[in-house]
Every structure is written in C-alpha cells, then in structure tokens.
N, C-alpha and C positions, 0 to 999 in steps of 0.2 A: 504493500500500500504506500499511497504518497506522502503519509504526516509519518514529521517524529513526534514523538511522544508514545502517548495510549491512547487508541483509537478505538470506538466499537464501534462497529457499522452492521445496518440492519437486526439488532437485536429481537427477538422476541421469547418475551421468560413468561409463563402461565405457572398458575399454582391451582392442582386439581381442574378445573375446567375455567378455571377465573382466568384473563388475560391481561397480567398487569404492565406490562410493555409490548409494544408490536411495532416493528419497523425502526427502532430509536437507533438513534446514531448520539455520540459522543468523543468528541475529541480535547483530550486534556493534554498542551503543549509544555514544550520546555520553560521555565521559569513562568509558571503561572498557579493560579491560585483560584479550585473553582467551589461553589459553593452550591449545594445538594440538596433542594430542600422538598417538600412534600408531606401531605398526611400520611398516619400511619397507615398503612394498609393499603399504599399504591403501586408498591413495588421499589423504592427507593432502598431496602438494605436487600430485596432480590438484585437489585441492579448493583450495587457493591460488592454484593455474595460472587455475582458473574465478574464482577472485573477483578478479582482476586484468587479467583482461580476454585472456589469454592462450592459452585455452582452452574453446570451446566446450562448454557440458554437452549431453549428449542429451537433456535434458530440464529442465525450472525456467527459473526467472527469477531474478536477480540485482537489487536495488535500492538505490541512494543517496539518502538522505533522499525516499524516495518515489518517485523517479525510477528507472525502469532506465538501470543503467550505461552502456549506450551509447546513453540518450541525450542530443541535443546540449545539452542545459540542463540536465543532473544534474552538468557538471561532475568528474566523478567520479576523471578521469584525471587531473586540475589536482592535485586533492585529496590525489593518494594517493602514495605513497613505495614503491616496493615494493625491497627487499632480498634479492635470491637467494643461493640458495649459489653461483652462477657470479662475483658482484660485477657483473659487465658494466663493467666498469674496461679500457681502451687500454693493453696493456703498451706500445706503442709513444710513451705519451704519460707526463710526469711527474706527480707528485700534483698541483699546483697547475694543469693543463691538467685533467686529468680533473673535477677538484673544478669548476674555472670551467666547463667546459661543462655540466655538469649544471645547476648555480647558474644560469645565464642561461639555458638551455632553457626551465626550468622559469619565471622570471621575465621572458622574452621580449625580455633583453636591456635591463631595465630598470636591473638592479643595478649602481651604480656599482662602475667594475674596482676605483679604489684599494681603495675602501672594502670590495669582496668578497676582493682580499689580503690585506687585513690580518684578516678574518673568517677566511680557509682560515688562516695562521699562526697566529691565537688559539687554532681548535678543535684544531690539529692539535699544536700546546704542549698543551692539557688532556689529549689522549689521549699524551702522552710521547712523540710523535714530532717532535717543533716542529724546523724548522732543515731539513728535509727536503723541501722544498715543489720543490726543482728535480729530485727524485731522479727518475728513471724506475720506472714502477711495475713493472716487471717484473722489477727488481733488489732488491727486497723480499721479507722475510720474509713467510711466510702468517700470521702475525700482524698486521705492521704493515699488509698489504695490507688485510687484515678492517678494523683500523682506519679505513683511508681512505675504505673503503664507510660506516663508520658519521656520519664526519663530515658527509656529507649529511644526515644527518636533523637536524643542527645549522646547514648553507646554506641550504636550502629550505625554504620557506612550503608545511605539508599540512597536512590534516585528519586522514587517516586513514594510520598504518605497516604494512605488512603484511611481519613479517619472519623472513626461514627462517635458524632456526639462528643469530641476533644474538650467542650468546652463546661459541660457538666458536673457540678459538685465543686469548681475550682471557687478560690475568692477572687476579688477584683486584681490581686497582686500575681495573684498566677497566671490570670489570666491576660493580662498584657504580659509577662515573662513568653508564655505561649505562643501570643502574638505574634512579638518580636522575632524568637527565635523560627517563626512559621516563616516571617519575612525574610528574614538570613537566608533560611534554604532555598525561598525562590530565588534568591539575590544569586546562588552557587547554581543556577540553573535546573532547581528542583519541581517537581512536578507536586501538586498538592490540590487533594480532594476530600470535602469534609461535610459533613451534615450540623444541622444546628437545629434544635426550635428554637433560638430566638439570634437576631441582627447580633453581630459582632461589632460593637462602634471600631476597637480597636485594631482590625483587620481585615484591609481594602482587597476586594474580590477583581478576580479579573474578567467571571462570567459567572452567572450565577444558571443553573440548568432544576428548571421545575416537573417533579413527577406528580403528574396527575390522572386520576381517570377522567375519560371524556363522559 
C-alpha cells in the first residue's frame, strides 16, 4: 500500500450478527496524534482489538509502513505498545517485576537490569509514585495501578501507542506529564492512537476519527 504508517482499508468487524464497522478505512501517519472516540457499543475497542492484532476483521487489511501486520518483516508487533483498559499487569507480581518483564520482553533481554532499575524508579518518581517499586500490584490504588501501565510507554522502544482510555483515574499532574510526554513521541516521529470520554485540553489532536452507528 501507498501510506506509511498504519493503515486499515476497507475494514469490516461484526459481532454475532451486529455490524459494527463496514467499509472503514483508517490511516494513522508518522508523527501524528489521533483521537478515537465513540459510544460504547459501536465498535471503537473492536476497531483497536483489529488494529492490534487481536482480532480478526471479517473483512480488510490492516498495514505497517506498507506491510500487512502480520507480516514477518512489517515488524509491527516490535513497534507497537498497546494499553488496554484490562492493564495486563500480575497482581501477583510487584511494580518493578511487572515493569522489568515487559522492558526485557520487549528488548529480548538486552537491557541492562541495573541500569532498567534505576529507569522503573526515575519514571515511577515523575508519575509521584517513586519509593514503591517492591509494592505488589494488586495492593494498589486504580490510580496508581493506571500509573504503572503508563510507565511502559517511558521502558520500551515503539513506534506506534495505541491506547484505551490513557487518561482515566490520573490527577490533573499526570495528566499533563502524559500529555507532554504523548507530544515528545510525536515530536520523534511516533505514531499515536487513543480513546477518551472526555476532550483532553492538554493535548492537541491531529484528526480526530468518530465510530458511530448509522
């Protein structure tokens, strides 16, 4: 296909005999920033579920800089960060175990441990949790949990965010921290997809893409 970035062209994703997307196209480019929004129940976390590789569509094609997603030289899965509303966080594990498996998953085990602790306690001080890296996660507040999930997008080398609901549970300090750092990555030519129920003052979209039923 001709775009870089993530492109989906002609999607269409049904649930049981409902058609919550038919025909959709999407294209999210290099350094841009697009914004996801929709009621519940129209297809907008099916249509993340498919651009993540999660969910098959009944129809379209899904592309990374040209490539379809899966395949093996698009790379696409290296690339991408995706942020659920589930977190996919081990309560059985502390933030600094969670944090480190992900960080090394993702870099194959190349990241030096000191040097990746001392990265989990820096990010984990800027989001006002610092000091907390032995706690187990499932002794946390649904804030601070949110927190922990967001610090990977500060461990991990992506290209492309794709994330539901980033802005949920944070206070107004984190969430311009979030902002900011949302803008940095576009600024490094990052690609970025997010959902909200409510306007972000503090971060300017570059298209915003509405799912609705007709």
């Amino acid at each position: 296909m001709q775009f870089d970035g993530l492109y989906a062209h002609e999607l269409t994703v049904s649930r049981s005999e409902n058609v919550l997307l038919e025909d959709a196209e999407l294209h999210l480019a290099p350094a841009t920033i697009t914004y996801l929004y929709g009621e519940n129940g129209t297809g907008k976390t099916s249509l993340m579920r498919c651009l993540t590789g999660l969910l098959q569509p009944d129809d379209g094609k899904i592309y990374w800089n040209k490539k379809p997603i899966n395949h093996p030289e698009s790379g696409y899965f290296q690339d991408l960060i995706f942020l659920a509303h589930s977190l996919s966080m081990k309560n059985e594990l502390t933030i600094a175990e969670n944090l480190t498996f992900y960080a090394q998953l993702r870099c194959g085990g190349s990241y030096n441990n000191k040097e990746l602790q001392a990265d989990i306690s820096q990010v984990l001080t800027d989001l006002g949790i610092g000091g907390l890296e032995g706690r187990m996660f499932a002794e946390l507040s649904a804030g601070q949990q949110h927190k922990v999930a967001l610090a990977r997008l500060m461990l991990e080398p992506a290209k492309i965010w794709i994330l539901d609901e980033p802005f949920v549970n944070l206070d107004q300090k984190t969430r311009g921290w979030l902002a900011a750092k949302t803008l940095e990555f576009k600024a490094q030519g990052g690609v970025v997809l997010f959902t909200s129920h409510h306007h972000i003052d503090e971060l300017p979209v570059d298209q915003k893409v509405g799912v609705e039923h007709e």
